[in-house]
N, C-alpha and C positions, 0 to 999 in steps of 0.2 A: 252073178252077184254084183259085180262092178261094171259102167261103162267110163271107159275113159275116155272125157274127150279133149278133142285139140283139134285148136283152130292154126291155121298157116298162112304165110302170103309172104314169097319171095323169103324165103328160109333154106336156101337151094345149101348151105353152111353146118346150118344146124340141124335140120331134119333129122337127120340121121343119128344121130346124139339121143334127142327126144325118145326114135320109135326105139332104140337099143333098150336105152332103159325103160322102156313097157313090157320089153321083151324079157327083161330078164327076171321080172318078179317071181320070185317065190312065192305059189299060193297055194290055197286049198280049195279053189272052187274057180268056177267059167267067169270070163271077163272077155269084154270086147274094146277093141279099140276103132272109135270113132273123130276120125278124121276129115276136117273141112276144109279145102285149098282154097283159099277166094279169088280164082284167076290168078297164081302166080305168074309174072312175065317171065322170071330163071325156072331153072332146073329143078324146082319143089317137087311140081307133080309127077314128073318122071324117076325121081329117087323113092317119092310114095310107092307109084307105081310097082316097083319093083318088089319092096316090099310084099306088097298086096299081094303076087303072083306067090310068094314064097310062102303067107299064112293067109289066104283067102279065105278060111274061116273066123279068122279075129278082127283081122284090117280089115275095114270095112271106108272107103272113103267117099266122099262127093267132093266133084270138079267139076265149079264155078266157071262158065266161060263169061261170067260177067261181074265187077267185083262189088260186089255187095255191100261191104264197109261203104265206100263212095257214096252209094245211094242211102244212108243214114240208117243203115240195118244191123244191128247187134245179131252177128254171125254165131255167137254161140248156141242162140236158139235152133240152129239148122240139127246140131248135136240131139241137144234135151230134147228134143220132139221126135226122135226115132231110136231115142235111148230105152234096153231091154233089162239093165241093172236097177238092182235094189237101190244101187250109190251111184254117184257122177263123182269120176276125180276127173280134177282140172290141170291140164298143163298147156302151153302155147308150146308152138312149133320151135322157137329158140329157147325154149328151157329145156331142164332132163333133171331126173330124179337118180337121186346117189345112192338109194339104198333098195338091196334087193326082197327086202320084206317091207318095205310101205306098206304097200295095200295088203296085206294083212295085218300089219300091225295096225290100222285104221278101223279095218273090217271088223276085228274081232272086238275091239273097244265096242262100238257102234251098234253092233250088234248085243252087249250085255248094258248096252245105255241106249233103250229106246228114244229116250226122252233127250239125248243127242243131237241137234240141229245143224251141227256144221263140226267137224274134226280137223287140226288142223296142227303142223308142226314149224320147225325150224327151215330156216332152209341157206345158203351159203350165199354169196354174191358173189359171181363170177363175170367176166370182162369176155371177149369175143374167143381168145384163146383157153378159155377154162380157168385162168389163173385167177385165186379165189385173194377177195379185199379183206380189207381189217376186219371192218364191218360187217355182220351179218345180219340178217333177219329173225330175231331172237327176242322177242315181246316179252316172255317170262325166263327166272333162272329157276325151273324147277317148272314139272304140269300143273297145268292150272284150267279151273274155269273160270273164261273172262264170261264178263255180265254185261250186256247193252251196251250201256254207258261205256264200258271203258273200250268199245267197238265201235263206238261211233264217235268218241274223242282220239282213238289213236288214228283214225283217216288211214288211206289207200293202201301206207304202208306198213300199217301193223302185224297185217300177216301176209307172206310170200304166197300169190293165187294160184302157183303151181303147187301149194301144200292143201288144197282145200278139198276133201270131201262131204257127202252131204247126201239126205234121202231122195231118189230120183223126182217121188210125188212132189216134194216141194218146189221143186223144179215147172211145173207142170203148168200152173195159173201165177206170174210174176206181176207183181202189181206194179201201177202206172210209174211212182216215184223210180223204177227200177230202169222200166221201158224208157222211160223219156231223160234219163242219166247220159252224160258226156263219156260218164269210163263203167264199166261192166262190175270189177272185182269190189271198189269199198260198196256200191247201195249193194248187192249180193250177201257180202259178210253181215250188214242191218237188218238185211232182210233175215235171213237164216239165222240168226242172232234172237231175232223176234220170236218166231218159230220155237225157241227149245233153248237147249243150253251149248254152247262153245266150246268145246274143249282142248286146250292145246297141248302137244308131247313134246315134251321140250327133249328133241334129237336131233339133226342134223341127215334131214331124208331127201332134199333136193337140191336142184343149183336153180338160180335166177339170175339170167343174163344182164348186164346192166348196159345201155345207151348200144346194143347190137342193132345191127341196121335194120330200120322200118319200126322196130319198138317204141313203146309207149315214151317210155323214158329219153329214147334219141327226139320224140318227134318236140317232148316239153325243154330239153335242155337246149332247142333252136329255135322255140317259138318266141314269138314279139313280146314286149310287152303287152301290149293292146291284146292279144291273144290269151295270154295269160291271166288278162284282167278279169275278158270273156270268159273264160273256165274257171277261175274263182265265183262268178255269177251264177253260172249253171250248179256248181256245188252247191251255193244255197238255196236256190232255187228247189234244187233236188233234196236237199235236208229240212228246209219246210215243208216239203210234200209227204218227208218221214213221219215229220211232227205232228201231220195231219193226221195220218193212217194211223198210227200209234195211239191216237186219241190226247193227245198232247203229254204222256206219260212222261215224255223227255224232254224239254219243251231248256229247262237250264244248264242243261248237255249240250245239246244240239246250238244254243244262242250263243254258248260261251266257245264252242270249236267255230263257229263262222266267226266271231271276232277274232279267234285266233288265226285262221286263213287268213285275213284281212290285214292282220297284225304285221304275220309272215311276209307281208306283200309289201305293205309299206317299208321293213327293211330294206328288199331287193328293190324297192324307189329312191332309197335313202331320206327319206323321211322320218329323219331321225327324230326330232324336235314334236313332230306331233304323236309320235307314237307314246312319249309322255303326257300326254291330256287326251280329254276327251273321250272318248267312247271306248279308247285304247289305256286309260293311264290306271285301272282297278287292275286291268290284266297284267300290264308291266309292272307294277308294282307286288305282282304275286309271285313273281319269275325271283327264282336265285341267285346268288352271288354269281356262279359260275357263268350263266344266261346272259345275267347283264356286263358281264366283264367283258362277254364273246359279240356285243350290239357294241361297246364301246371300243372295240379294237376294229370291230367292221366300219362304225363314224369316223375314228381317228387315224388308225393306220390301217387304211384299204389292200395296199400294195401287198403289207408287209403278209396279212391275211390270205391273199390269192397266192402270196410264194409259198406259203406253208401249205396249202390246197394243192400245189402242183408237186410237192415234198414228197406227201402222203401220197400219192398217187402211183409213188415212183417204185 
């Protein structure tokens, strides 16, 4: 009924975390777990490994002796293309899910809503040691079906990608806006978005590690500016290839989330001054008191800003 996959690399921490909680789901039917190492250089493959001896009917893994990310390969496809489930849930090797009925509580929704594209819940924000932030990953107060638009205006992190399941066939033929993407999880949600309807359970069924070593989020919290510039580029690059395939259906979604990326980006330049005019000043103008109260304490008292940032933290 379900394949679950997960991709790994240098997780030699977390691992272990992860496959527990695949393991301990309560369910009603067969599920596999599909496991991809991309050449880890620590002790990933070897903690897999062991696993695998102890449920060699579920774990099922492939080790990379070359590492495939490097050569510009979205390693998730290794998973989808030898996946035997109806569904694909998604978790990476440094996350783990917290509730021991996920996947059926996904499963049986999914199951009485064909017409379901992508399922998807809450999930906690947790730090290398489990300890969980203020903050979590919680897009609605209450279930909800998001629509398009509001999936392709909340960007990468509107839903936590170790909450996401989804029908394996759609999985199957990915189209090019997806393939030729910088990051895997938001064109995925657009795409499955497209496909059907969204549905989110507002629970609390996973954890999502935040800035853990080799992560998404360690790799963007130490990249350059210049780097950063380049992957705001690729974003719209990648969001006008949506707007192509969609037949331009979304076309003042999709134009008014790239000036908003772009927006975002000139604060972290501090360009404060032009973010009031120009291409920027409809947008800024539409933002709330609180919004702009939170750019004028970042223009006027920076300091005072990053101590309250290290406050919260603590």
């Amino acid at each position: 009924m379900v394949s679950i996959s997960c991709t790994t690399y240098n997780h030699e921490d977390y691992i272990a975390d992860a496959l527990e909680s695949f393991l301990m789901q309560k369910i009603k039917f067969k599920y596999e777990i599909l496991i991809h190492d991309d050449a880890s250089t620590d002790r990933t493959a070897e903690i897999i490994k062991d696993y695998e001896k102890k449920y060699p009917e579920i774990i099922k893994p492939i080790y990379q002796t070359y590492n495939q990310y490097s050569k510009g390969i979205k390693v998730g496809k290794f998973n989808r293309e030898r996946a035997k489930g109806k569904y694909i849930a998604i978790c990476e090797g440094d996350d783990f899910w917290t509730d021991e009925y996920k996947l059926q509580k996904q499963v049986e929704y999914m199951e009485l809503h064909p017409d379901c594209s992508m399922c998807v819940h809450a999930a906690y924000k947790v730090n290398e040691e489990k300890v969980k932030y203020r903050k979590h990953i919680r897009p609605s107060i209450g279930n909800k079906i998001f629509s398009v638009e509001e999936v392709i205006d909340g960007g990468g992190g509107l839903f936590a990608t170790n909450s996401i399941m989804y029908p394996r066939h759609l999985g199957i033929d990915m189209p090019s806006f997806y393939n030729n993407a910088p990051i895997g999880d938001y064109p995925l949600a657009i795409y499955l978005a497209l496909q059907g309807k969204v549905y989110y359970i507002d629970e609390f069924m996973s954890a999502y590690r935040i800035k853990s070593k080799g992560s998404w989020s360690e790799r963007m919290s130490e990249s350059t500016m210049d780097e950063r510039i380049e992957h705001k580029k690729k974003i719209e690059k990648m969001l006008n290839e949506v707007d192509k395939y969609s037949d331009y259906k979304y076309t003042t979604v999709i134009k008014k989330f790239i000036n908003k990326n772009w927006f975002n980006l000139m604060i972290d330049l501090k360009k404060f001054n032009e973010i009031k005019t120009g291409q920027f000043k409809e947008y800024y103008s539409s933002l709330d008191l609180k919004s702009k109260m939170k750019i004028f304490a970042k223009q006027y008292f920076p300091y005072t800003v990053k101590l309250f940032r290290l406050i919260k933290r603590i």
